[in-house]
Backbone as a chain_set.jsonl record, in Angstrom:
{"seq": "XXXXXXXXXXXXXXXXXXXXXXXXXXXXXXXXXXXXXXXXXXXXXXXXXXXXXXXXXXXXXXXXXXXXXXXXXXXXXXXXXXXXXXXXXXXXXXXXXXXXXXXXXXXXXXXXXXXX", "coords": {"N": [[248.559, 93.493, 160.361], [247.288, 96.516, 160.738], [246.34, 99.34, 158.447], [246.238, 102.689, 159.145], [246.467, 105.141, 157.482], [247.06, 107.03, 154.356], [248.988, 107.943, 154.903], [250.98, 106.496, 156.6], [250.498, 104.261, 154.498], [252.119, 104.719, 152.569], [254.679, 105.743, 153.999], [255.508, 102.787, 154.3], [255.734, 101.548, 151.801], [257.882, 103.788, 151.297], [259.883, 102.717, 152.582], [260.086, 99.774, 151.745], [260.994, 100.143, 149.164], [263.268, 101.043, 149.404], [266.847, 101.289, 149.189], [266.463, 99.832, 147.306], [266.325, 98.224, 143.818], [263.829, 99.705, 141.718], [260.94, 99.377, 139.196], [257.819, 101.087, 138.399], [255.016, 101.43, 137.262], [252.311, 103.268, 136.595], [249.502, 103.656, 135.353], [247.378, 105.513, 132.853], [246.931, 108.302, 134.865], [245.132, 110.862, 136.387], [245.769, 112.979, 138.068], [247.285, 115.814, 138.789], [247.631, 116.596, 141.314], [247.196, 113.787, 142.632], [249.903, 112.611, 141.755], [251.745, 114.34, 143.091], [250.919, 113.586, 145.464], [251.421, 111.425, 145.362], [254.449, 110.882, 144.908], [256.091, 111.776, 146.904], [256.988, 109.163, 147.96], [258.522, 107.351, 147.026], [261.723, 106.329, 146.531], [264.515, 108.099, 145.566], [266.882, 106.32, 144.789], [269.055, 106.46, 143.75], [269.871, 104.328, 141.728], [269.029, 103.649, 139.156], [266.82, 103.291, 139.122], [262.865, 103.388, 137.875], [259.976, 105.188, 136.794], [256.885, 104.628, 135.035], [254.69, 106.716, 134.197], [251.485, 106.806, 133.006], [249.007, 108.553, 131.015], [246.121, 110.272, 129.531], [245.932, 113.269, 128.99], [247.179, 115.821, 127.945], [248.546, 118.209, 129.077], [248.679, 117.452, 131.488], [250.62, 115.791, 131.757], [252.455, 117.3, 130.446], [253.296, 119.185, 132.813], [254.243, 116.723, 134.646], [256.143, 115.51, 133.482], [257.564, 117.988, 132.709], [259.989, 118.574, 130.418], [260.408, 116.272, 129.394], [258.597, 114.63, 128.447], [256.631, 112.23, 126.175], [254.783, 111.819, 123.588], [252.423, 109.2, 122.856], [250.761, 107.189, 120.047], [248.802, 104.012, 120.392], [250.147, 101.316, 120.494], [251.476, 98.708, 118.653], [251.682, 95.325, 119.391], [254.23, 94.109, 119.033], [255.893, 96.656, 118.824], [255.101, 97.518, 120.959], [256.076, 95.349, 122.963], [259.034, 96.107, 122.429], [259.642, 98.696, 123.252], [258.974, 98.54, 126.348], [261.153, 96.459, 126.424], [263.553, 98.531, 125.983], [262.986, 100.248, 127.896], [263.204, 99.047, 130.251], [265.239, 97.59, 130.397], [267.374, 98.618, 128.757], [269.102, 100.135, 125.869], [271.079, 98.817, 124.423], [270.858, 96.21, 125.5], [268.372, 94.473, 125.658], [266.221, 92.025, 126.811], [266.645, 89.576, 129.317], [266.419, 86.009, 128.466], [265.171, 84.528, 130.462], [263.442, 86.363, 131.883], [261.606, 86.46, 130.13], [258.439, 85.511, 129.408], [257.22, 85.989, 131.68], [257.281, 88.655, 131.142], [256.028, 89.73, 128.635], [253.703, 88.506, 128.956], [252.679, 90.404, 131.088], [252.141, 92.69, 129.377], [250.865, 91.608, 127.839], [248.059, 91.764, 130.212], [248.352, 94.228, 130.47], [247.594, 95.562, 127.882], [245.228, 94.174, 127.155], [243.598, 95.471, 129.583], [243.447, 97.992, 128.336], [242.092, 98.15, 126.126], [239.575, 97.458, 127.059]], "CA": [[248.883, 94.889, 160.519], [246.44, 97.292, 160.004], [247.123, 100.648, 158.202], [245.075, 103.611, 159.152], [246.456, 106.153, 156.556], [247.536, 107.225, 153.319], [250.348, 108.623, 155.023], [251.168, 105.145, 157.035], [250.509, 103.23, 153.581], [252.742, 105.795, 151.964], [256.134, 105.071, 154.614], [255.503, 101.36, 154.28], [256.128, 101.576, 150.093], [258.839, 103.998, 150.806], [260.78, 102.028, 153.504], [260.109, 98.646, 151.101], [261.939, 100.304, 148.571], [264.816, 101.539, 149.815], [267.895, 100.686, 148.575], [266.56, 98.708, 146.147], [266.116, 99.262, 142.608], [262.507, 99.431, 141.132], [260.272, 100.19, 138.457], [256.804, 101.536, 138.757], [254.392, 101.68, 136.011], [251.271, 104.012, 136.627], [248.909, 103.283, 134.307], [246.463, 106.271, 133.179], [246.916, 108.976, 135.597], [244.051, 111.579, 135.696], [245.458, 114.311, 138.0], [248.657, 115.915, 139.098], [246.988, 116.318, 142.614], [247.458, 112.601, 142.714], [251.218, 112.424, 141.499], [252.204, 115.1, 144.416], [251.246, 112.757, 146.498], [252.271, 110.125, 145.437], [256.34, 110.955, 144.32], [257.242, 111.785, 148.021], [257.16, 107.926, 148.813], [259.505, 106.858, 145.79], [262.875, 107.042, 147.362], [266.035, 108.308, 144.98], [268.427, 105.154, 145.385], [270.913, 106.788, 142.175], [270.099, 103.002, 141.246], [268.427, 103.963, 137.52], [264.899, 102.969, 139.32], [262.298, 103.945, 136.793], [258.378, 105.342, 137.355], [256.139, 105.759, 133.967], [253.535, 107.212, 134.07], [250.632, 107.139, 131.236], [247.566, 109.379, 131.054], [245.488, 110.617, 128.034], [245.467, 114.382, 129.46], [248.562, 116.472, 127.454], [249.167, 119.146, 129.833], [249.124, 116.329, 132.818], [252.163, 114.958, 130.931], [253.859, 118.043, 130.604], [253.51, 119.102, 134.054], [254.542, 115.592, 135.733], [257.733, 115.094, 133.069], [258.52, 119.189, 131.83], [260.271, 118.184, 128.208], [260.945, 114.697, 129.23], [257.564, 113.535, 127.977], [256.706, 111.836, 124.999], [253.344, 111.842, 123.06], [252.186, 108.562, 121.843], [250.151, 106.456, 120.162], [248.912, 103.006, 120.833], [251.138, 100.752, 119.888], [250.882, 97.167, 118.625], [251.866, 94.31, 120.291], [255.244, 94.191, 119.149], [256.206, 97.744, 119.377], [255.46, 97.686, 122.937], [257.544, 95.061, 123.908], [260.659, 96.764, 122.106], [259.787, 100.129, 124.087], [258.975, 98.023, 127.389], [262.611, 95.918, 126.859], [263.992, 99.557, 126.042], [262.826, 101.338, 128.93], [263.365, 98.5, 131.259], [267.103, 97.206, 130.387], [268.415, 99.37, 128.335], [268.889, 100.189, 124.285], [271.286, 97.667, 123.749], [271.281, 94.886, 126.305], [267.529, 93.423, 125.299], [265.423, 91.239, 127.717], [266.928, 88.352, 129.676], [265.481, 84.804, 128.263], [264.161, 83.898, 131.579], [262.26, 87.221, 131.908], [260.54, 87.165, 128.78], [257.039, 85.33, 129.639], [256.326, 86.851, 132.369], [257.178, 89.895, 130.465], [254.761, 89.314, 127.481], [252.306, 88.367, 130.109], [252.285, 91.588, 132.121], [252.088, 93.503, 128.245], [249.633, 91.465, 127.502], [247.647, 92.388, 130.892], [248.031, 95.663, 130.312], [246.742, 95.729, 126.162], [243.83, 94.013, 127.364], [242.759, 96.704, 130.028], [243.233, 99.537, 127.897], [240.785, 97.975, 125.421], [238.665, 97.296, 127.773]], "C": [[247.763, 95.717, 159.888], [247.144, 99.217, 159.905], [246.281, 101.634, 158.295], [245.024, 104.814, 158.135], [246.96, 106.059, 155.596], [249.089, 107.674, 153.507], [251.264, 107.526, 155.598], [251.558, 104.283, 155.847], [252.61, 103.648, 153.062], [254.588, 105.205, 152.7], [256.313, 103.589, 154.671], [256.378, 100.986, 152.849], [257.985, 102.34, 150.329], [260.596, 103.264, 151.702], [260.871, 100.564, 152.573], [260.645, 98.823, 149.969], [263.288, 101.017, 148.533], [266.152, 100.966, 149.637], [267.657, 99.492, 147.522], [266.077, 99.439, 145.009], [264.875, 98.699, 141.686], [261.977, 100.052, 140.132], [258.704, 99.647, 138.579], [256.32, 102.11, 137.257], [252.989, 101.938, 136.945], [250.077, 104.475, 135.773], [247.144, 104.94, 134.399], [245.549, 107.827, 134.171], [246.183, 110.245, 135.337], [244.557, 113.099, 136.766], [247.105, 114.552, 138.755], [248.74, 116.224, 140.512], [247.826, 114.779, 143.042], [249.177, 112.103, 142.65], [251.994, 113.018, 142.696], [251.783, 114.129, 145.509], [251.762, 111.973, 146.786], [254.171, 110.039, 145.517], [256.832, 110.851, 145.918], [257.124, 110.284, 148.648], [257.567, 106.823, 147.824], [260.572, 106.997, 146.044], [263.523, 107.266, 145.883], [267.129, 107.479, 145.323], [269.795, 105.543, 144.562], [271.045, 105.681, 142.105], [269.853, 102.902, 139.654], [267.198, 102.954, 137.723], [264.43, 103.528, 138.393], [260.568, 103.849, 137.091], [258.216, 105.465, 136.097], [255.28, 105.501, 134.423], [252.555, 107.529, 132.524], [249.398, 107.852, 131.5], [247.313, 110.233, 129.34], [245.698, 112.205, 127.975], [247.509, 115.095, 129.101], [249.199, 117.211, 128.361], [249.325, 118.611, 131.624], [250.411, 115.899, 132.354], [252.991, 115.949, 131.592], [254.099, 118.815, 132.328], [254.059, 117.993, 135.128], [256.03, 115.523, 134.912], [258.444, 116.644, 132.518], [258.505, 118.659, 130.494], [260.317, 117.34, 127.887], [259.682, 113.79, 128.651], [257.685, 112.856, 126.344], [255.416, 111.209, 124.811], [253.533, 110.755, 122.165], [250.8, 107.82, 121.339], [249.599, 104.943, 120.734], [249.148, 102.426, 120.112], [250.746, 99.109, 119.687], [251.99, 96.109, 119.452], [253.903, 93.932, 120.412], [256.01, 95.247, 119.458], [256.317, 97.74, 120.763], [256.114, 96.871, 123.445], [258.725, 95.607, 123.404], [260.267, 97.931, 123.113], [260.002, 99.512, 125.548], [260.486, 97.475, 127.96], [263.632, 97.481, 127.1], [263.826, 100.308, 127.202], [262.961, 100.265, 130.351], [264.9, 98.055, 131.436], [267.914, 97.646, 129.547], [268.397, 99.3, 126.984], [269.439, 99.058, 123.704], [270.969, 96.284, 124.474], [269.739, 94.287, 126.294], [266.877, 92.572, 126.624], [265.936, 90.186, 127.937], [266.006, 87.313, 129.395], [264.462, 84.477, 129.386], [263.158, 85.113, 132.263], [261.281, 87.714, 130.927], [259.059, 86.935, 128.624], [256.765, 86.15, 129.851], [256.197, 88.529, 131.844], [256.215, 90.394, 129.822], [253.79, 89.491, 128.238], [251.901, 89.759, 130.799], [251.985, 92.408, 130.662], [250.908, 93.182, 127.916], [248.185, 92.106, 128.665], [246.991, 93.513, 130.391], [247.154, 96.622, 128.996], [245.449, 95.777, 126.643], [242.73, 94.524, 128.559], [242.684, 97.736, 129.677], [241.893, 98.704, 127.054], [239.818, 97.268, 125.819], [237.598, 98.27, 127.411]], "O": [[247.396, 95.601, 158.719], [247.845, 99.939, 160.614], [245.38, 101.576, 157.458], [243.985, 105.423, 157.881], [247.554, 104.987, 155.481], [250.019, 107.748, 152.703], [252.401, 107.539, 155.127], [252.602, 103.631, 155.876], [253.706, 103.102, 153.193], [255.42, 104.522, 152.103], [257.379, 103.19, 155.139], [257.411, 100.318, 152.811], [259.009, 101.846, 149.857], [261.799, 103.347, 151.455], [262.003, 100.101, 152.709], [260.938, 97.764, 149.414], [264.055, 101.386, 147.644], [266.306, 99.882, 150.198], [268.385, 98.594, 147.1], [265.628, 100.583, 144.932], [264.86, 97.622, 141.089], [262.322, 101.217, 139.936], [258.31, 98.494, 138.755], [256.88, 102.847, 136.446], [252.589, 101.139, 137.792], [249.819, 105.666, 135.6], [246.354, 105.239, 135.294], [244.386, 108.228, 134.208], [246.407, 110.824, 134.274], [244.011, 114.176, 136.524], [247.865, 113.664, 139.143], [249.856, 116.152, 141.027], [248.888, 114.741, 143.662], [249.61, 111.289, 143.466], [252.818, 112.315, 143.282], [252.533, 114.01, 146.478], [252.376, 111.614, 147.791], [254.875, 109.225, 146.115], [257.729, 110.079, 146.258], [257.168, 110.216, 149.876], [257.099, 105.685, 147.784], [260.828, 108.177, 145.806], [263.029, 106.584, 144.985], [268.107, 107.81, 145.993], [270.97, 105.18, 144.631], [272.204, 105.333, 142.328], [270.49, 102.088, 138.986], [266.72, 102.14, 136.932], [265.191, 104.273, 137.776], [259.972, 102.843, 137.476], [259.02, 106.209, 135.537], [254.913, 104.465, 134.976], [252.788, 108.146, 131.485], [248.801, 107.465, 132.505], [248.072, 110.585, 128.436], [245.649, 112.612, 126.814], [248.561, 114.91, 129.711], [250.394, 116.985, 128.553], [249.854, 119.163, 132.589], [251.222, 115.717, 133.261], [253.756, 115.891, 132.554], [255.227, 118.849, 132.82], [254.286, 118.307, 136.297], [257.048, 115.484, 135.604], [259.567, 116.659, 132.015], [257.591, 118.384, 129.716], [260.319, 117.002, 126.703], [259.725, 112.577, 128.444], [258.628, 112.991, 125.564], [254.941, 110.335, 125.535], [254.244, 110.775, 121.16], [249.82, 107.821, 122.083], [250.159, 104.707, 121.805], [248.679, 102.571, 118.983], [249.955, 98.455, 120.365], [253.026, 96.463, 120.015], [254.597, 93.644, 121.387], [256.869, 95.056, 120.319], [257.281, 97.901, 121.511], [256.844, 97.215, 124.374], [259.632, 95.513, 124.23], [261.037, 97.828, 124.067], [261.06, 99.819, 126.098], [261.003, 97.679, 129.058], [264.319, 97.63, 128.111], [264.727, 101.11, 127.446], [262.805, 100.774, 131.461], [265.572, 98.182, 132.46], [269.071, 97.233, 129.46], [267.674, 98.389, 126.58], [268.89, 98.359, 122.853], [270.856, 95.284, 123.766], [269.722, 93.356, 127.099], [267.562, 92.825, 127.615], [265.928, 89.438, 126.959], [264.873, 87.408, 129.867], [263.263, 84.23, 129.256], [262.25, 84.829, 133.044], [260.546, 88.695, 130.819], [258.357, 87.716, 127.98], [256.269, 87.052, 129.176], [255.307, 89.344, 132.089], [255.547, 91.346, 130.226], [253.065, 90.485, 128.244], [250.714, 90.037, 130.974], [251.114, 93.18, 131.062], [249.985, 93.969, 127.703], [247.332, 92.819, 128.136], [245.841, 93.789, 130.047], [246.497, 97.663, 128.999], [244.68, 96.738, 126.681], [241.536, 94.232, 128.622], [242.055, 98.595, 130.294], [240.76, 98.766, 127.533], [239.201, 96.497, 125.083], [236.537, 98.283, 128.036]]}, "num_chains": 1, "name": "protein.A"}
């Protein structure tokens, strides 16, 4: 299949998540240009899907989340998986055993392209 547009790519993502329930991590985001385009191909399932978004740029924040943002630092290795289990399954209910590698693994990933 070949895709000729952004707008093509775009109904492919939002038809492949449809009715299902996803989270989307956006690593670094440099303009709010970019976010407008992107959001309209994120459907609303009222499943408690979840997008973050990270960028260095303060007033990119507060324009993409309003009040909902939250200014941080970088965090060490353990910190971020408590925020990661937190923002992925919830305050109390913690990380299922059998998703915890690959968990680690994608954290780790991600450490070692910021300090890149």
């Amino acid at each position: 299949m070949e895709i000729s547009s952004e707008e093509e790519l775009g109904e492919i993502l939002y038809k492949s998540l449809s009715g299902r329930r996803y989270l989307i991590v956006m690593d670094d985001m440099w303009s709010i240009e970019a976010w407008d385009k992107l959001k309209l191909f994120f459907p609303n399932n009222n499943n408690e899907s979840r997008i973050v978004i990270t960028t260095r740029l303060s007033n990119l924040a507060l324009q993409i989340s309003g009040s909902g943002g939250l200014r941080m630092n970088f965090l060490e290795e353990d910190e971020s998986w408590d925020l990661f289990c937190k923002i992925v399954f919830g305050e109390e209910a913690g990380c299922p055993l059998e998703l915890e590698e690959i968990g680690r693994q994608l954290l780790k990933i991600a450490r070692d392209f910021h300090y890149q």
